[in-house]
DSSP file (Angstrom, degrees, kcal/mol; ACC not computed):
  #  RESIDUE AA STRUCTURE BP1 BP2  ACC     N-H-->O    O-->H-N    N-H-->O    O-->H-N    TCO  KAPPA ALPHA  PHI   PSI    X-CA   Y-CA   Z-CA
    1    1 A X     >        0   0    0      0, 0.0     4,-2.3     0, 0.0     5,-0.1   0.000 360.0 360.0 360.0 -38.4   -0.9   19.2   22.0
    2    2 A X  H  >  +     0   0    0      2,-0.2     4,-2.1     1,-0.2     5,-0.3   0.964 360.0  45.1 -78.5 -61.1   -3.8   21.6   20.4
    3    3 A X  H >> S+     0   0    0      1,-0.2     3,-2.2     2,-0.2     4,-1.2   0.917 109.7  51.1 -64.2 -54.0   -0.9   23.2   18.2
    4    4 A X  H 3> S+     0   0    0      1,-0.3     4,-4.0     2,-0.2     5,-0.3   0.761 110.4  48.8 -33.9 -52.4    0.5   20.1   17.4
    5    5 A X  H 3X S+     0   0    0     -4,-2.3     4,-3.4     1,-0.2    -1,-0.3   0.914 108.7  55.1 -60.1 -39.1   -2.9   19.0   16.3
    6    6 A X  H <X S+     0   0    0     -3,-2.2     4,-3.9    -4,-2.1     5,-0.4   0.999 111.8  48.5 -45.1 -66.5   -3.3   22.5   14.1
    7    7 A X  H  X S+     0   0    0     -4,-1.2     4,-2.9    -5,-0.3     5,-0.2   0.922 115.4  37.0 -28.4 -50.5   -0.2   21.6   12.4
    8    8 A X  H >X S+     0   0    0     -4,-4.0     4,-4.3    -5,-0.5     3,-0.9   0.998 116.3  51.0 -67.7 -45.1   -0.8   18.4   11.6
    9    9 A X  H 3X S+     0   0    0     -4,-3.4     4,-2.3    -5,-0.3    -1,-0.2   0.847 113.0  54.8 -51.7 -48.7   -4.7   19.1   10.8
   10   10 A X  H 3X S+     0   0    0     -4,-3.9     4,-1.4    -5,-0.3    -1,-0.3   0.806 111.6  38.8 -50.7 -47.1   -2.9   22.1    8.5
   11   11 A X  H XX S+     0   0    0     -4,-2.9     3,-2.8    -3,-0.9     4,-1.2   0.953 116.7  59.7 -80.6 -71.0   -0.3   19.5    6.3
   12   12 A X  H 3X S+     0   0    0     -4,-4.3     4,-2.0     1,-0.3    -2,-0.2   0.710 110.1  36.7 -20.1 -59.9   -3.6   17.0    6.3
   13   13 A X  H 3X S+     0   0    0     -4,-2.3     4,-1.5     1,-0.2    -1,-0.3   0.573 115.9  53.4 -96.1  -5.7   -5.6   19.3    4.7
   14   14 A X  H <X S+     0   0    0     -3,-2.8     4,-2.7    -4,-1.4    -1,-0.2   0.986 105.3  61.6 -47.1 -71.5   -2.4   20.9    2.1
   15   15 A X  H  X S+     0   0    0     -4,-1.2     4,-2.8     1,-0.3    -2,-0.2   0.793 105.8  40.7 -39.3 -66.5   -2.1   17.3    1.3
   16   16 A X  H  X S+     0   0    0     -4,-2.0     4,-1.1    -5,-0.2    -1,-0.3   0.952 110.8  58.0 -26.1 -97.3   -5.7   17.4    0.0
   17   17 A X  H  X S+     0   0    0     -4,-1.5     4,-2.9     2,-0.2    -2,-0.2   0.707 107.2  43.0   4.7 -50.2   -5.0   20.5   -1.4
   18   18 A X  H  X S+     0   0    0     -4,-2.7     4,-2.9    -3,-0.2    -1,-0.2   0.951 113.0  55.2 -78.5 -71.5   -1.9   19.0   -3.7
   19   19 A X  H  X S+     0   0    0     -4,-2.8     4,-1.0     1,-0.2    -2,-0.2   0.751 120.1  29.2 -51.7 -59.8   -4.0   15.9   -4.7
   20   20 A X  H  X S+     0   0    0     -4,-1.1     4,-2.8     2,-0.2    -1,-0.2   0.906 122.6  53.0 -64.4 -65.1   -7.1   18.2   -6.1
   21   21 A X  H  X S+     0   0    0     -4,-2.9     4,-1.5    -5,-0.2    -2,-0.2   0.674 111.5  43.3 -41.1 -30.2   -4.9   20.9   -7.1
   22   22 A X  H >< S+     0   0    0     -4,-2.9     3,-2.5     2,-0.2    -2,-0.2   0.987 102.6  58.6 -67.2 -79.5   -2.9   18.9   -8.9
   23   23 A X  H >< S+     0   0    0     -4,-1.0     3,-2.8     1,-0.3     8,-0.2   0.836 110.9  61.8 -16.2 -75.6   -5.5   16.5  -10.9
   24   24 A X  H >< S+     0   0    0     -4,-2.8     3,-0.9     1,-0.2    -1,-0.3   0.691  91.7  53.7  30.4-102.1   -6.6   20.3  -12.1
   25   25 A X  T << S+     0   0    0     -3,-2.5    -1,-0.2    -4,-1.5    -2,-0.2   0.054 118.7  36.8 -73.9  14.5   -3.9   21.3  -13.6
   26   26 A X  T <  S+     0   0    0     -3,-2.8     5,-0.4     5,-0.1    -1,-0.3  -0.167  74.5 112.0-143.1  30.9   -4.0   18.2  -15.7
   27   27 A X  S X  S+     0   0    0     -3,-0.9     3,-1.0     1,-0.2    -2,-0.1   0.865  73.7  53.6-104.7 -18.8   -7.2   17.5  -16.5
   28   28 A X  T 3  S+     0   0    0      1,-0.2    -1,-0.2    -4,-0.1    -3,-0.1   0.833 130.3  28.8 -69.4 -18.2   -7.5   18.2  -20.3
   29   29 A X  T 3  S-     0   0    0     84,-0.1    -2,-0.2     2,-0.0    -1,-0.2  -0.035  92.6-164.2 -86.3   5.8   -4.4   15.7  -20.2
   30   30 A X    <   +     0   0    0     -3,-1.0     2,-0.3    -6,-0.1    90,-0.2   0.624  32.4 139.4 -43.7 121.8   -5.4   13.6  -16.9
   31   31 A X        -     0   0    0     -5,-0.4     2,-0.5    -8,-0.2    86,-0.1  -0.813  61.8-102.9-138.5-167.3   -1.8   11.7  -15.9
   32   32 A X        -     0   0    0     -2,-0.3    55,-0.1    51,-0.2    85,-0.0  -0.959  36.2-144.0-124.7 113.5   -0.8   11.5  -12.0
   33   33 A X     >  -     0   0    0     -2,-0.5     4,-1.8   -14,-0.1     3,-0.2  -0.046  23.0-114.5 -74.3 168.9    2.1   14.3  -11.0
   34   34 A X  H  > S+     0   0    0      2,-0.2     4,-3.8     1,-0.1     5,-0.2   0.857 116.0  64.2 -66.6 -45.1    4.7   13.3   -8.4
   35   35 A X  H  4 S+     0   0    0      2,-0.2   -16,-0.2     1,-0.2    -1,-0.1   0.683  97.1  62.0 -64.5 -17.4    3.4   15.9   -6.2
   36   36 A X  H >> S+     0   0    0     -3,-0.2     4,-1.0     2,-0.2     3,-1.0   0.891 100.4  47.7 -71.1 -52.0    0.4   13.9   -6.2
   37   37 A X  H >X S+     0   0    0     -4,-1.8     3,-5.0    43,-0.2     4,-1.4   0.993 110.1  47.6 -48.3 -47.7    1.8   11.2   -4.9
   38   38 A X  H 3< S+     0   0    0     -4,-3.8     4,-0.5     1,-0.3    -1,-0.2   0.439 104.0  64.0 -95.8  18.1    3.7   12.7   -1.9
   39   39 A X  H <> S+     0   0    0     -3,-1.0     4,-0.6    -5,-0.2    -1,-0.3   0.458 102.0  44.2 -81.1 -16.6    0.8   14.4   -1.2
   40   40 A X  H <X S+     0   0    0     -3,-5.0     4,-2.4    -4,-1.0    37,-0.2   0.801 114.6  56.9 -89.8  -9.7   -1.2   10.7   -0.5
   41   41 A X  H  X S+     0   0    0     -4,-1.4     4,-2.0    -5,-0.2     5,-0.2   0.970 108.8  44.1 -52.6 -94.5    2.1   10.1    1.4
   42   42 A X  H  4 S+     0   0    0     -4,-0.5    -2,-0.2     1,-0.2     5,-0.2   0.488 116.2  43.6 -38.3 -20.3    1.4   13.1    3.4
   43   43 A X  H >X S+     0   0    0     -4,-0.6     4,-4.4     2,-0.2     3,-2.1   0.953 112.4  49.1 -84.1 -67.4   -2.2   12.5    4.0
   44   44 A X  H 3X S+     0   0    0     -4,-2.4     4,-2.1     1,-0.3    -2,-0.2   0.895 123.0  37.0 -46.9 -59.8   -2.0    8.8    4.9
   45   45 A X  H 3< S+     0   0    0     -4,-2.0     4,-0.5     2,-0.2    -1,-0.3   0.331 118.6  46.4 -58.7  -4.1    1.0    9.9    7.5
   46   46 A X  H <> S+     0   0    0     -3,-2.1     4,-2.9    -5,-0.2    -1,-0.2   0.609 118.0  43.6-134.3 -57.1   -0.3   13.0    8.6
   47   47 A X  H  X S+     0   0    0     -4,-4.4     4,-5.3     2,-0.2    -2,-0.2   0.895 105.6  56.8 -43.3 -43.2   -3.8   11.4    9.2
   48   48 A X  H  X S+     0   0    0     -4,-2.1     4,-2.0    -5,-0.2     3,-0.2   0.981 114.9  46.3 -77.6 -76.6   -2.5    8.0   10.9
   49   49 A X  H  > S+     0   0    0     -4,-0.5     4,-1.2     1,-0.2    -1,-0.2   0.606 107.9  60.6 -24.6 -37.4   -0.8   11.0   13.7
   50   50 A X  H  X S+     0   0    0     -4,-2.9     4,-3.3     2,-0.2     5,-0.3   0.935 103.8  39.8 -22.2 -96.0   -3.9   12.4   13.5
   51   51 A X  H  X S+     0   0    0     -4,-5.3     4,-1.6     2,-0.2     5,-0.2   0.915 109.0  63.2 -23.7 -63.8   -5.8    9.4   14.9
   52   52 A X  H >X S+     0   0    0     -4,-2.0     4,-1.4    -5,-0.2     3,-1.3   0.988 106.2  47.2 -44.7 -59.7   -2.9    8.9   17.5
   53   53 A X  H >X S+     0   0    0     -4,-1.2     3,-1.3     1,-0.3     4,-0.8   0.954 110.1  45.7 -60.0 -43.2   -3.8   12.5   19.0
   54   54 A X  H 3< S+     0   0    0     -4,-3.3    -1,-0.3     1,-0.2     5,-0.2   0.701 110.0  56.5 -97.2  -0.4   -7.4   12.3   19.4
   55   55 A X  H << S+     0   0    0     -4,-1.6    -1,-0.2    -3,-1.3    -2,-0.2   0.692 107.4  54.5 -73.6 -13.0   -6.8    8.4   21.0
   56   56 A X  H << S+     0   0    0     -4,-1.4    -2,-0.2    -3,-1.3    -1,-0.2   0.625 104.7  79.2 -88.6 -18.9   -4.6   10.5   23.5
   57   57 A X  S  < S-     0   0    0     -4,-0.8     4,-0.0    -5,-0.3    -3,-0.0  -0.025  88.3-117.3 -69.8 175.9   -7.6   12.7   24.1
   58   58 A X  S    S+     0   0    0      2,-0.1    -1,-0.1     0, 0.0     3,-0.1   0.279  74.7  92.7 -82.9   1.9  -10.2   12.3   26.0
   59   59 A X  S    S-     0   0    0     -5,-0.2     2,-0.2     1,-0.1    -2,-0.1  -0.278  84.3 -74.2 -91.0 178.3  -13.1   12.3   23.6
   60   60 A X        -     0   0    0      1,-0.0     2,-0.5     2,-0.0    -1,-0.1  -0.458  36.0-151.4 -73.3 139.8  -14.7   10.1   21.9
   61   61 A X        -     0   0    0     -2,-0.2     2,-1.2    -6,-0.1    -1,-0.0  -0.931  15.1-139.8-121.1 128.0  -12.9    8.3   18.6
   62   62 A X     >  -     0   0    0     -2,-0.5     4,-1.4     1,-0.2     5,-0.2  -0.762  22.4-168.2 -67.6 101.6  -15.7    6.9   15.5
   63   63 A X  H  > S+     0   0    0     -2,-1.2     4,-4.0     2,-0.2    -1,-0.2   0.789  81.8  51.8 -10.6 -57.2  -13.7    3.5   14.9
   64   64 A X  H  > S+     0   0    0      2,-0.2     4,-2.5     3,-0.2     5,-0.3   0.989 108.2  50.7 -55.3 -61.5  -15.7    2.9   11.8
   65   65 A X  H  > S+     0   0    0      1,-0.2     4,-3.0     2,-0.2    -2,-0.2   0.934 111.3  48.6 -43.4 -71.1  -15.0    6.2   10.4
   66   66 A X  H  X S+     0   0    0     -4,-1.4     4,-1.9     1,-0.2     5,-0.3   0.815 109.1  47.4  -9.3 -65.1  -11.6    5.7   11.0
   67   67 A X  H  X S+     0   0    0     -4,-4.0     4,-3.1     1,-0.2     5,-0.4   0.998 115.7  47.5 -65.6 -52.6  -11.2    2.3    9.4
   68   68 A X  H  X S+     0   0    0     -4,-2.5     4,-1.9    -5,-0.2     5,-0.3   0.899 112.6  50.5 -63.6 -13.3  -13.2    3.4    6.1
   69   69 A X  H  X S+     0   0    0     -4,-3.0     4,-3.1    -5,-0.3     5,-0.4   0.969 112.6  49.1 -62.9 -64.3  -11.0    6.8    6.0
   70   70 A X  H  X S+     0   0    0     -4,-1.9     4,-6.1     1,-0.3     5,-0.2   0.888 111.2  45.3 -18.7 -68.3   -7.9    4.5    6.3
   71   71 A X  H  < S+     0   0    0     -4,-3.1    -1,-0.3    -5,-0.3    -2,-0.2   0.941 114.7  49.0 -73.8 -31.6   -8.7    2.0    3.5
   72   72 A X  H >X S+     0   0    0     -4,-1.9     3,-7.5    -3,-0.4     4,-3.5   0.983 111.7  57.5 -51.3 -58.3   -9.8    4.8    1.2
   73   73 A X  H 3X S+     0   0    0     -4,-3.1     4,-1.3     1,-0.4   -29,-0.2   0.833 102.9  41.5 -28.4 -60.3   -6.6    6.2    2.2
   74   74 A X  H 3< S+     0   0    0     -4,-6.1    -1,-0.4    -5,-0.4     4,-0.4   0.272 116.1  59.3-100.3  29.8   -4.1    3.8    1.3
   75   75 A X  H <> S+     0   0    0     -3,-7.5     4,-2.9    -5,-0.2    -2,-0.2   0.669  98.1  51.4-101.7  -8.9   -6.1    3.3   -1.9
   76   76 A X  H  X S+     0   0    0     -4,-3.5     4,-0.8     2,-0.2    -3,-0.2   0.681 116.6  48.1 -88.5 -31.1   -6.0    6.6   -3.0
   77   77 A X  H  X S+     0   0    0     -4,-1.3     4,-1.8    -5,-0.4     5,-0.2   0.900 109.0  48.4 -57.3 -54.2   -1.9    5.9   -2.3
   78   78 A X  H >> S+     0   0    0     -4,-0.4     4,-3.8     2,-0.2     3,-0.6   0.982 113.4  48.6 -49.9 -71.6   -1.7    2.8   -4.0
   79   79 A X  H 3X S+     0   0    0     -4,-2.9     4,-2.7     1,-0.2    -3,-0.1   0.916 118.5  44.5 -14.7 -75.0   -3.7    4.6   -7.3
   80   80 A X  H 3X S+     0   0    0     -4,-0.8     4,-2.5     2,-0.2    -2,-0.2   0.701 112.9  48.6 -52.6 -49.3   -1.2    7.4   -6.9
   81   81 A X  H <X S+     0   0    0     -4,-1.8     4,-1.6    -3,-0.6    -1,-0.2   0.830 118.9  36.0 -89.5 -34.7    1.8    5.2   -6.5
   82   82 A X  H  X S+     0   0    0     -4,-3.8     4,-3.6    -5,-0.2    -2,-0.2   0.892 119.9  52.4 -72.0 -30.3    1.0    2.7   -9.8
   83   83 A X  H  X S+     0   0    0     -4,-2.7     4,-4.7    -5,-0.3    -3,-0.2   0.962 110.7  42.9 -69.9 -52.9   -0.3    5.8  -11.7
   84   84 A X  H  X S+     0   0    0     -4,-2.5     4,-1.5     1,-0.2     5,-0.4   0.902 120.7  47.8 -67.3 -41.3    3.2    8.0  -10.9
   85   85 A X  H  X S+     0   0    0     -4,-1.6     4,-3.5     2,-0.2    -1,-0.2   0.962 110.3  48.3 -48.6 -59.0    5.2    4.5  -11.9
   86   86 A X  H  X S+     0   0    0     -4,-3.6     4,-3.5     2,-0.2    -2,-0.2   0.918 111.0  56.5 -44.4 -58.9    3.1    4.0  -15.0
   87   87 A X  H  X>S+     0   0    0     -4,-4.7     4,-1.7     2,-0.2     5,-0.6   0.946 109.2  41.1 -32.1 -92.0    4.0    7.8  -15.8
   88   88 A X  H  X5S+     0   0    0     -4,-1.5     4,-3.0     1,-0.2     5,-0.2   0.948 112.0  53.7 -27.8 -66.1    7.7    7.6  -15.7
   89   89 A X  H  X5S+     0   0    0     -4,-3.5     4,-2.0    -5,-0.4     5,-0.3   0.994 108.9  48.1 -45.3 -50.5    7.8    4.5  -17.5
   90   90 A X  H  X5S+     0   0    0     -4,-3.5     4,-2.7    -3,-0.2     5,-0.3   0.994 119.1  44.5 -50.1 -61.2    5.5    6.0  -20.6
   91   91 A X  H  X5S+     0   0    0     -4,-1.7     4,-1.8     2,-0.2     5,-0.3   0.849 106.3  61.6 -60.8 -17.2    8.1    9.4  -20.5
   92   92 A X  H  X<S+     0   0    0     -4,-3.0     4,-4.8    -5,-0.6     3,-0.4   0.972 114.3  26.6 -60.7 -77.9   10.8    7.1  -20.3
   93   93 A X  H  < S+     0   0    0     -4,-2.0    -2,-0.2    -5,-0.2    -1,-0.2   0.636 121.1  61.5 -53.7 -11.7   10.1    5.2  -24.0
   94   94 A X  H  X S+     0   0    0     -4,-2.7     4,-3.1    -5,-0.3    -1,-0.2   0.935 108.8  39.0 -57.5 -58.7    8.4    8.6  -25.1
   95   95 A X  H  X S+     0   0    0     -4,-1.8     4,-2.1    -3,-0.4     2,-0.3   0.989 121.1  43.9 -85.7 -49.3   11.8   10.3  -24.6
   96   96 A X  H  < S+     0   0    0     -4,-4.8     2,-0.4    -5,-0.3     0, 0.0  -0.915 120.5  48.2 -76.1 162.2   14.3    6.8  -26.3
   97   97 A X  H  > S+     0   0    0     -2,-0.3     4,-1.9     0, 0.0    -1,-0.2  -0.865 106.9  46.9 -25.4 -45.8   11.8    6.7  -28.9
   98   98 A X  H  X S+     0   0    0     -4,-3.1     4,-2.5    -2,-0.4    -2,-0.2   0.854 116.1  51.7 -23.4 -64.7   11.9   10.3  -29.5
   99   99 A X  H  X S+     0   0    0     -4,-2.1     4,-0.6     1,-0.2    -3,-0.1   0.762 107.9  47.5 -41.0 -64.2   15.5    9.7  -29.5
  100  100 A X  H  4 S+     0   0    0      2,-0.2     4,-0.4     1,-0.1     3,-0.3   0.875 111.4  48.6 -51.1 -59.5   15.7    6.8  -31.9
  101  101 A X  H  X>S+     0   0    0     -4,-1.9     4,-3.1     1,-0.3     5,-0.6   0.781 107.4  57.2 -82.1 -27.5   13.5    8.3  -34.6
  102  102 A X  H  <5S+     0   0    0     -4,-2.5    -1,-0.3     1,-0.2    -2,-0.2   0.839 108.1  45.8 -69.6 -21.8   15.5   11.5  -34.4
  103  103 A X  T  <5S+     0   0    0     -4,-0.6    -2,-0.2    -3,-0.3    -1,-0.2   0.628 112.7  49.3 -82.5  -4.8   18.4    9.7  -35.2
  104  104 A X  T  45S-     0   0    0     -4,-0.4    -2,-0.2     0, 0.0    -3,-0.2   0.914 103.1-131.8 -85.9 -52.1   16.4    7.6  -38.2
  105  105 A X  T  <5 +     0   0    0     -4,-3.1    -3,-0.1    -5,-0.0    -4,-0.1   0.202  68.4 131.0  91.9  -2.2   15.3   11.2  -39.4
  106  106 A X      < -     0   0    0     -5,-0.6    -4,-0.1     1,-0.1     3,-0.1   0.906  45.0-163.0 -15.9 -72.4   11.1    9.8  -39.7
  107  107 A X        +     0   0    0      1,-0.3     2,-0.3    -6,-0.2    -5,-0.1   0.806  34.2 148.6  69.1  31.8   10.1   12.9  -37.7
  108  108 A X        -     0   0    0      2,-0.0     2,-0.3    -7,-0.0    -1,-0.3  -0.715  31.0-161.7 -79.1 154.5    6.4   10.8  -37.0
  109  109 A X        -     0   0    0     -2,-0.3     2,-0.6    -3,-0.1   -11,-0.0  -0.893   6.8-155.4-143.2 120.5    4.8   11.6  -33.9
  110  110 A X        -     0   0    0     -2,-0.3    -2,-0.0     2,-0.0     0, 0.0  -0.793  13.5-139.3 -80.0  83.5    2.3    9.3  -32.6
  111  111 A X        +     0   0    0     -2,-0.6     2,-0.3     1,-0.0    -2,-0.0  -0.449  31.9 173.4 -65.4 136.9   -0.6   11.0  -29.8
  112  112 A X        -     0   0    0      0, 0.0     3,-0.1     0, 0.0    -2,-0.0  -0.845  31.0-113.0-143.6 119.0   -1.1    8.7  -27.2
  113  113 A X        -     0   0    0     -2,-0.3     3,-0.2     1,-0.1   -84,-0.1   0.445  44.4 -95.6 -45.9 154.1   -3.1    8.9  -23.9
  114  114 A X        -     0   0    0      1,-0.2     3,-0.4     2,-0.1     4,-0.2  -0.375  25.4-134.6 -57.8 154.5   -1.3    8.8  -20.8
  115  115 A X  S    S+     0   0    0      1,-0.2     4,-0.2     2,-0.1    -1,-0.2   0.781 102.5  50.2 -96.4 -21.7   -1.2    5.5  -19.5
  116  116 A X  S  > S+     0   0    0     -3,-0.2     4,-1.6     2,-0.1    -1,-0.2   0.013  73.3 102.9-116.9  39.4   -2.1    6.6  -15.9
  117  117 A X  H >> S+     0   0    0     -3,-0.4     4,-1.5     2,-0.2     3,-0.5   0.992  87.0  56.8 -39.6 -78.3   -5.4    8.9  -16.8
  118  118 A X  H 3> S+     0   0    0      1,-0.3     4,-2.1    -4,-0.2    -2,-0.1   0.553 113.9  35.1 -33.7 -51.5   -7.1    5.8  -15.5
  119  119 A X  H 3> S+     0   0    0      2,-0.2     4,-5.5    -4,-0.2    -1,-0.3   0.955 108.4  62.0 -76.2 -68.7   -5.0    6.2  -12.1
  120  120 A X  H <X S+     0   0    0     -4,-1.6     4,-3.2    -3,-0.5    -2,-0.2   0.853 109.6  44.9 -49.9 -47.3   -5.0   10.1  -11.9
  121  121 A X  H  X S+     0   0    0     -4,-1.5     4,-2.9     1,-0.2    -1,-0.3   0.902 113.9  50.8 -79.7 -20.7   -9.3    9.8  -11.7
  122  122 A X  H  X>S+     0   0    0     -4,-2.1     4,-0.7    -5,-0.2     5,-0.5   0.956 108.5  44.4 -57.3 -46.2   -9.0    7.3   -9.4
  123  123 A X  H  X5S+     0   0    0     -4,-5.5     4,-4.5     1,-0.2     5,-0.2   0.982 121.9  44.6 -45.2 -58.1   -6.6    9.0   -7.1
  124  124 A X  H  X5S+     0   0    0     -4,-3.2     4,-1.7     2,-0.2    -1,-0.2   0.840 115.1  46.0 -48.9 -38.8   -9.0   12.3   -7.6
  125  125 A X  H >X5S+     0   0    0     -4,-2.9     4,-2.0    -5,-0.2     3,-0.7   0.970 116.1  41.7 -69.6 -76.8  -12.3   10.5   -7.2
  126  126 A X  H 3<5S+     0   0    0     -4,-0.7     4,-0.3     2,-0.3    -2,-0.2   0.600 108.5  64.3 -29.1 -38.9  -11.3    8.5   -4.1
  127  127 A X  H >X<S+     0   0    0     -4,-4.5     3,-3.4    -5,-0.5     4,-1.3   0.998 113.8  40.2 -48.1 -62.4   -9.4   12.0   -2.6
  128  128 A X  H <X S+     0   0    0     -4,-1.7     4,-1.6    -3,-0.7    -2,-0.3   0.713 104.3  57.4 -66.1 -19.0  -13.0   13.1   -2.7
  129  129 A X  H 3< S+     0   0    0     -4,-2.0    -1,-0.3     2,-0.2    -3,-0.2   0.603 109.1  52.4 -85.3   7.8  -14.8   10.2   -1.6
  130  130 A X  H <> S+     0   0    0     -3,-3.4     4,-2.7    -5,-0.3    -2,-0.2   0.809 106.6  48.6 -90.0 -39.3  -12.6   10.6    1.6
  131  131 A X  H  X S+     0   0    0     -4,-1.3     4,-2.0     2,-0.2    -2,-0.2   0.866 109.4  56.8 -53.2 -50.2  -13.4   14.3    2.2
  132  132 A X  H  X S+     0   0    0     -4,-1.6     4,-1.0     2,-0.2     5,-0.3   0.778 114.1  42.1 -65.3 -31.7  -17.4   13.1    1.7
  133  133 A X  H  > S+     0   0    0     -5,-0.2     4,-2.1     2,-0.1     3,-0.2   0.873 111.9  49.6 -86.4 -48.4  -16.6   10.6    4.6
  134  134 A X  H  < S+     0   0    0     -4,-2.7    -2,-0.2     1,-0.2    -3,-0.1   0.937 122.7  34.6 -45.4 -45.5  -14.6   13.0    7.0
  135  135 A X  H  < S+     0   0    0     -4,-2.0    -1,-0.2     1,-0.1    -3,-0.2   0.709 128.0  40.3-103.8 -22.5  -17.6   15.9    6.7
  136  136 A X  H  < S+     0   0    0     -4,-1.0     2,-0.6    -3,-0.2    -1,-0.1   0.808  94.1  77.9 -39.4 -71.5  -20.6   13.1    6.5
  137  137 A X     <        0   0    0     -4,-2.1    -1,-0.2    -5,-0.3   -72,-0.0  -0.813 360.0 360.0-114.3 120.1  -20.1   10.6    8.6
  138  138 A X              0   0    0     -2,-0.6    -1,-0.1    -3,-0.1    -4,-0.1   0.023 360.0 360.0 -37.9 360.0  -20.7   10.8   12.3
């Protein structure tokens, strides 16, 4: 059971890892990657297994903690999951629009923010305000 729990404890904390890393590597540009989502995938699932083991334990489980990790948890999915939708849709009409105007011959190009910046700092803030409850709170 103690590897199992390494494992899992190991993907948990990747999962992090993706979500942070990610937000990064995008931040003069902030949009929400794919790998960021199925990293909040991986957290939420990896965590909720998590839980399961240490109820199988003998030790003591914080309940509270638990519930606020959770609801952080699937918001920091939910963020992740409208942000990465929003994304796809914007490249979609980026790329037929693109399309269309090379075929008028215009050649304008229009800068426009991402439409899920807004998403990407939630997901990022809310990753971190989950890590600030795991290492906090008792």
């Amino acid at each position: 059971m103690e590897i199992l729990r390494e494992v899992l404890l190991t993907l948990h904390l990747i999962g992090m890892a993706i979500i942070v890393g990610g937000y990064f590597t995008v931040i003069r540009s902030p949009r929400v990657l794919p790998g960021m989502l199925h990293a909040s995938y991986l957290q939420l699932v990896t965590g909720l297994l998590l839980v399961g083991l240490a109820e199988m334990g003998d030790g003591q489980v914080n309940h509270m903690k638990i519930g606020i990790k959770l609801i952080v948890a699937i918001l920091v999915t939910v963020f992740a999951f409208i942000g990465n939708r929003q994304q796809k849709r914007f490249t979609a009409e980026l790329e037929a629009g693109s399309a269309s105007a090379g075929a008028a011959g215009s050649g304008i190009v229009t800068a426009t923010k991402n439409p899920s910046a807004t998403m990407a700092h939630l997901t990022f803030a809310f990753a971190i305000l989950n890590v600030l409850v795991a290492v906090f709170v008792r």
